[in-house]
C-alpha positions as CSV (number, residue, x, y, z in Angstrom):
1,X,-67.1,73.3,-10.3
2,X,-64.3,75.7,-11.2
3,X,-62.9,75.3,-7.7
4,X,-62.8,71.8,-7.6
5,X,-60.8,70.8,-11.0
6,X,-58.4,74.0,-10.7
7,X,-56.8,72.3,-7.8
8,X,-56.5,69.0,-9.4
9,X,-55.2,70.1,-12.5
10,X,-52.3,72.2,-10.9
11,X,-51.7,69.0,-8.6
12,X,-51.2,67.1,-12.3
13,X,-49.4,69.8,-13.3
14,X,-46.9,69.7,-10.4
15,X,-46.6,66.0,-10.5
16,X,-45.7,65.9,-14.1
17,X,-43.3,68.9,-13.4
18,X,-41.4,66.8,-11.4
19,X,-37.8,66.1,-11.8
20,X,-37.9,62.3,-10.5
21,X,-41.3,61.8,-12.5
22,X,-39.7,63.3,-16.1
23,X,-36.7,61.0,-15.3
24,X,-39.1,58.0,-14.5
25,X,-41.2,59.1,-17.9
26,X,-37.8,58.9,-19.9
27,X,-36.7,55.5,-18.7
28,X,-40.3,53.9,-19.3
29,X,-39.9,55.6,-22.6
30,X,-36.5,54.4,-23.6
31,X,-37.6,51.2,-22.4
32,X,-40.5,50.7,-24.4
33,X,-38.7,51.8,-27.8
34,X,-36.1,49.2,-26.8
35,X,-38.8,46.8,-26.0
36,X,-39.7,47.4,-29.6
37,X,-36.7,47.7,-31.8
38,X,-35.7,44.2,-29.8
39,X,-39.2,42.7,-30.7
40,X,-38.1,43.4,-34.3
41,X,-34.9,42.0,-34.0
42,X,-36.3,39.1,-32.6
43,X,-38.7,38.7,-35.0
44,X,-35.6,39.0,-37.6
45,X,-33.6,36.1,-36.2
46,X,-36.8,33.7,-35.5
47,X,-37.8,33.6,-39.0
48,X,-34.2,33.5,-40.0
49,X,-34.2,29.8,-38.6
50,X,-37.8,28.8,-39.6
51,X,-37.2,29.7,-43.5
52,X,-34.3,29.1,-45.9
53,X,-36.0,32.5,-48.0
54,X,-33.6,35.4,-47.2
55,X,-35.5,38.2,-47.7
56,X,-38.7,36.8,-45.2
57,X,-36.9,37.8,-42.2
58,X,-36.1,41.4,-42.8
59,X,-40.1,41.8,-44.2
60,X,-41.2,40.7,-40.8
61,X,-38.7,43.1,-38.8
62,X,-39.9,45.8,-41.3
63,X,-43.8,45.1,-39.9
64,X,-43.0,44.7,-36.4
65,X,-41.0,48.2,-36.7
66,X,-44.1,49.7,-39.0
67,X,-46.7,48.8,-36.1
68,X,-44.9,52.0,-33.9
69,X,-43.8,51.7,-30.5
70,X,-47.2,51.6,-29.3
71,X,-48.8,49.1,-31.6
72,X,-45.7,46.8,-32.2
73,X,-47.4,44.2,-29.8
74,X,-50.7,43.2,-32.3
75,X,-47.7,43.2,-34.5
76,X,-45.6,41.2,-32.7
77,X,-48.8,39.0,-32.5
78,X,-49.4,38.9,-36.5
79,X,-45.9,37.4,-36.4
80,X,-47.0,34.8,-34.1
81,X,-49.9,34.0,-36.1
82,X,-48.4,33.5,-39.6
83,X,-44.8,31.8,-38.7
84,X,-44.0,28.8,-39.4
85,X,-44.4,26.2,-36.8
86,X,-41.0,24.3,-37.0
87,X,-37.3,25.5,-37.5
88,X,-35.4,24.4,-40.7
89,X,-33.2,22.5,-38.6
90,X,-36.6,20.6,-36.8
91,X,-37.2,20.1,-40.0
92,X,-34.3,18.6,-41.3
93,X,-34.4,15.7,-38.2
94,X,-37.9,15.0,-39.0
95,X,-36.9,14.6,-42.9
96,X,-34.1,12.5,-41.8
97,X,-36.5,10.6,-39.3
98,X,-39.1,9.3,-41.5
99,X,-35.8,8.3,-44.3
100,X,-34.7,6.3,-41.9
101,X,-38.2,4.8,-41.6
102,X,-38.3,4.4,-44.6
103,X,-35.3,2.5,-45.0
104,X,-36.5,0.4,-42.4
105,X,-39.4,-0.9,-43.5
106,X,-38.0,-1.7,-46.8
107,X,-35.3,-3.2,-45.5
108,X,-37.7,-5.6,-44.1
109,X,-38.3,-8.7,-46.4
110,X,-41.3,-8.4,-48.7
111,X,-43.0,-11.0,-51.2
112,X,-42.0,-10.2,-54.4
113,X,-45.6,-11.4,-55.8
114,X,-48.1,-9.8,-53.1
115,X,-45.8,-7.3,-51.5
116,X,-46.8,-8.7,-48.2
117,X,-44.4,-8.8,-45.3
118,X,-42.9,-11.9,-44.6
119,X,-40.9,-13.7,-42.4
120,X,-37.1,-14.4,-43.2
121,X,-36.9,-17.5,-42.1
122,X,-40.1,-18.3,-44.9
123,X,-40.0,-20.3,-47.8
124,X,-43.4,-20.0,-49.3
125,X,-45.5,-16.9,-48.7
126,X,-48.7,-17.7,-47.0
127,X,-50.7,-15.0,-48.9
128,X,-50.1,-15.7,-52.7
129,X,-48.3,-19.2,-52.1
130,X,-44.8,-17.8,-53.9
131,X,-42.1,-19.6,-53.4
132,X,-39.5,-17.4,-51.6
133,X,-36.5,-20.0,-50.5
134,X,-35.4,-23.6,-51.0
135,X,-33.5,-25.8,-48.5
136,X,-30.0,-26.5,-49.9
137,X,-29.8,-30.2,-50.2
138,X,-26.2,-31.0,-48.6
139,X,-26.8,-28.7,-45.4
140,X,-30.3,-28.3,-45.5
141,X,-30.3,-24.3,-44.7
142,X,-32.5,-21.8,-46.6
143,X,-30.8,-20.2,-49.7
144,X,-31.9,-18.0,-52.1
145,X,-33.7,-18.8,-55.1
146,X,-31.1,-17.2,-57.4
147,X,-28.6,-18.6,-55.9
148,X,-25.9,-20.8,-58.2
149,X,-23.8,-22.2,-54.9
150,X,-24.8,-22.3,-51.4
151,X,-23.4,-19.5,-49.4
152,X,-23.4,-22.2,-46.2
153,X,-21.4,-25.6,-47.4
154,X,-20.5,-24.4,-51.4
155,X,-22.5,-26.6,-52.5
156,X,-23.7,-26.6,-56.5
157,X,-27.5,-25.8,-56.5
158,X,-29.7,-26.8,-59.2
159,X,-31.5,-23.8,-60.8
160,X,-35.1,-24.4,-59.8
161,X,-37.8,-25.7,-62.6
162,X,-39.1,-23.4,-65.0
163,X,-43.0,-23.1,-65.5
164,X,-43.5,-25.1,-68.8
165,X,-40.0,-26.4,-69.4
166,X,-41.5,-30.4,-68.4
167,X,-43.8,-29.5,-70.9
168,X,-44.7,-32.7,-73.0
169,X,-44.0,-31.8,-76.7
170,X,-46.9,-31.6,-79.4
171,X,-47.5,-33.0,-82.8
172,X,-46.1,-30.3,-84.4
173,X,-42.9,-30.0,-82.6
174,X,-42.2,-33.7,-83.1
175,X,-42.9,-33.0,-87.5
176,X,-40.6,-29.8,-87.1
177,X,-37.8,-32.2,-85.3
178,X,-38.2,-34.8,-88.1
179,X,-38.3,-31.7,-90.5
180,X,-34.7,-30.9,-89.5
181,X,-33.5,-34.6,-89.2
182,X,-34.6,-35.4,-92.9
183,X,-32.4,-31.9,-93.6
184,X,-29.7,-33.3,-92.2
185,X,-29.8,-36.8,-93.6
186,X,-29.7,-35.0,-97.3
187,X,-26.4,-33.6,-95.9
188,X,-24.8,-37.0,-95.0
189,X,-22.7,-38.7,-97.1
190,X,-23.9,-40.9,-100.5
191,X,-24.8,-44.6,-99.3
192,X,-24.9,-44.4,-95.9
193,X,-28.0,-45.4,-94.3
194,X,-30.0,-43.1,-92.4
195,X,-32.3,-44.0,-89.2
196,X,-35.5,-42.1,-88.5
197,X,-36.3,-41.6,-84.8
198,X,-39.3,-43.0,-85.1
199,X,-38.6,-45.5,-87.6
200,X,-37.8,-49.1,-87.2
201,X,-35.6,-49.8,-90.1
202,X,-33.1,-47.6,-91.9
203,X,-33.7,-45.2,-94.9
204,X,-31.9,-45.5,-97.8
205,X,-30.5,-42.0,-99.4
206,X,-32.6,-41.5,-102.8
207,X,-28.8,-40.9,-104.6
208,X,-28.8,-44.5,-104.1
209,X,-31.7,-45.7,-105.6
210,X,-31.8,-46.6,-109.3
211,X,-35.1,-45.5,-111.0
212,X,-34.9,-48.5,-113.5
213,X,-35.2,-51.2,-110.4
214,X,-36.8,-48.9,-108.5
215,X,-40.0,-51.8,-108.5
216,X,-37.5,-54.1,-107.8
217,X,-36.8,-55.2,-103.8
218,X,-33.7,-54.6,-102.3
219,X,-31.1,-56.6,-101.6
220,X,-28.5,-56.0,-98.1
221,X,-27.8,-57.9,-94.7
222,X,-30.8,-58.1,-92.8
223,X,-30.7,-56.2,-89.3
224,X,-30.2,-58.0,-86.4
């Protein structure tokens, strides 16, 4: 047995003795630590453009360089694991990608009452039945409901109806009006006669009226 592995050992040993052999160990050597230290490096600048933190980059050179020369690749592949999947700057367009989306759709005309798209060429929404436009009577093109003159011919539009402003008035708005004319008629001058809105004949002021012939009828030019 003795025989056999004494020959192959000094046949390793010779190999290895070799000048052209140490030379090629060196360089596979020198290229490996290389290999490494550039693996950390690299790790340095990728994560340099994936995060705005500036003290993540030099933590993942430190781990690449603390897996050894001979290790640095399940290192290297730790990295790959844990990174971040976009760069700050793919970041940045796809921020500035869905803005502009944004801006888009609400640029796009909306119904102020649903918030359903609409049409711009609409006047009443067919969801909720709001009124979104009026036709300008002199021209006849769509204008905006705030709108005091149309933008189109200049001509004066009339604000639309309010909800309740037709509204007929009640019994207690017509004894508040009458309320305020009978304030005023005390106001008026001494003798004059006075008309009631809903009267037919005028009022006499009661600084005219003497209480002595108070039972007594009046005398003036009948009303024609």
């Amino acid at each position: 047995m003795d025989q056999i592995l004494t020959p192959i050992g000094n046949a390793i040993t010779t190999f290895l003795n070799d000048q052209h052999v140490q030379l090629l160990g060196r360089a596979i050597a020198i290229y490996v630590v290389l290999l490494w230290l550039a693996c950390a490096y690299w790790a340095y600048r990728d994560l340099q453009s994936r995060t705005a933190n500036p003290v993540a980059p030099y933590l993942a050179a430190i781990v690449i360089v603390l897996f050894t020369p001979i290790l640095f690749p399940f290192g290297l592949l730790l990295y790959r694991l844990v990174r971040p999947g976009e760069t700050v700057a793919e970041e940045n367009e796809r921020a500035i990608a869905e803005e502009a989306m944004l801006r888009e759709i609400e640029a796009q005309p909306h119904c102020a009452n649903c918030d359903r798209r609409v049409e711009a060429d609409w006047l009443v929404c067919p969801t909720c039945r709001n009124q979104l436009r009026r036709v300008c009577p002199s021209c006849s093109r769509h204008v905006e409901l705030d709108w005091a003159v149309c933008a189109w011919c200049g001509a004066d539009l009339v604000p639309p109806p309010v909800a309740g402003a037709a509204r007929p008035s009640s019994p207690a708005r017509r004894r508040a009006v009458r309320s305020g004319a009978a304030s005023a008629d005390a106001t008026a001058a001494p003798g004059s006669l006075q008309y009631d809105a809903d009267a037919t004949s005028p009022s006499i002021p009661a600084a005219t009226i003497d209480p002595l012939r108070a039972d007594r009828p009046v005398r003036g030019t009948p009303l024609r």
